[in-house]
C-alpha positions in Angstrom: 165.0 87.5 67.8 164.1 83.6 67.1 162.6 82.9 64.0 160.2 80.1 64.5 158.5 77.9 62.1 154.6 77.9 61.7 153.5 74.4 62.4 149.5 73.6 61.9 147.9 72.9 64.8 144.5 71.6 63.3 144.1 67.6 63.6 142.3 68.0 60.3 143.5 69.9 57.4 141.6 72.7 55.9 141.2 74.0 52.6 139.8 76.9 51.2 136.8 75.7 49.0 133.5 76.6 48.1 131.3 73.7 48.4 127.4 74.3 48.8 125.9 73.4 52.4 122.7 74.2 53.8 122.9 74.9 57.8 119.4 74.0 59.4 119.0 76.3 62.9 116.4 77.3 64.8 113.7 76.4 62.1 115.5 78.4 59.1 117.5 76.5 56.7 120.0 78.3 55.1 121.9 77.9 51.7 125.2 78.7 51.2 128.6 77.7 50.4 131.8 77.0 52.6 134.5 79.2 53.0 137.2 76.4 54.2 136.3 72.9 55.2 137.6 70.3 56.8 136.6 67.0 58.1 135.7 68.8 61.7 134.3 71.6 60.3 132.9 74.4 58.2 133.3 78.1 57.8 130.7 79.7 56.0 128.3 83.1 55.5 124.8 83.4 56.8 121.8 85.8 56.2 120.8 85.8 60.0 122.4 85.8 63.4 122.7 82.5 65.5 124.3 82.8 68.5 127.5 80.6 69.1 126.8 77.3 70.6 123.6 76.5 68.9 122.9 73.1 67.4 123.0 72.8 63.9 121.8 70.3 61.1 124.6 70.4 57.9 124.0 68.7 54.8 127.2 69.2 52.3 127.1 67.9 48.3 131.2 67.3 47.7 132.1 67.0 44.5 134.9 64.3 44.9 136.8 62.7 41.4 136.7 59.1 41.0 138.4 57.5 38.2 138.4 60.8 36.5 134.6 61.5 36.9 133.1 63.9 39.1 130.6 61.9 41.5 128.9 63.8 44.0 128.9 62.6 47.4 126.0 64.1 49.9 127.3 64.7 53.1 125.1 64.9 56.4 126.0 65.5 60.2 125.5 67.6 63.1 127.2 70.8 64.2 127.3 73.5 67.0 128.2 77.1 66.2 131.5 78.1 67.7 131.7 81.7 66.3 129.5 84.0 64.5 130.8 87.6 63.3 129.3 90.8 61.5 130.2 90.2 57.9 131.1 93.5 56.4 128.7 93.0 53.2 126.1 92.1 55.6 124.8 88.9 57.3 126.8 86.9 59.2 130.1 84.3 58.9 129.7 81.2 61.1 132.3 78.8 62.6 130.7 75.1 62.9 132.3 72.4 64.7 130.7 69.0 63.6 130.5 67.6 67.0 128.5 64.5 65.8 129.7 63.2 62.6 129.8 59.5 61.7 133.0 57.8 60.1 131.3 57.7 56.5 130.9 61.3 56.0 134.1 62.3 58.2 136.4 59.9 55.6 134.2 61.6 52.2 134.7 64.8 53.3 138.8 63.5 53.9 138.3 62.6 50.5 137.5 65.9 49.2 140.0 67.7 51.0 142.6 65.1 49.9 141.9 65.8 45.9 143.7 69.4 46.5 146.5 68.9 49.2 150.0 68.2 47.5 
């Protein structure tokens, strides 16, 4: 048998944080906090089902360290469901892609991400 090493095959890393993010769909605005992030997207848990490719609006507060003080940075972009599954404590878990992001908040969520990889 070959042994083969794992190699990641996300552009973007991810990391497993909670950071609070409200997902805006279908005229409900949900609060909640990230499972993982990254600077593509967001997994995260829901009270109601959306159905996979539906627009969403994210907003994201990141709590990034400069200089040794916390400064948060508010995030905002758009997104599209990708996946939406039965959470077994009820609700829902939501894959979003952020399919239109700008630069600025792509490169402060990088920074984010950045504070906890080696």
């Amino acid at each position: 048998m070959i042994k083969r090493d794992f190699k990641e095959r996300r552009i973007s890393p991810r990391i497993n944080k909670q950071v609070p993010i409200n997902v805006i769909a279908n005229g409900y605005d949900f609060v909640s906090n990230t499972q993982n992030v990254s600077a593509l997207g967001a997994y995260c848990h829901i009270d109601k089902y959306v159905p996979p490719f539906t627009r969403v609006k994210i907003k994201m507060n990141l709590p990034i360290q400069e200089r040794g003080l916390r400064n948060d940075k508010e995030v905002e972009c758009e997104g599209v469901i990708v996946r939406t599954e039965d959470a077994a404590s009820g609700g829902f878990n939501v894959a979003i892609f952020f399919n239109r992001i700008k630069e600025m908040p792509k490169v402060r969520i990088a920074e984010y991400i950045n504070q906890f990889l080696p």
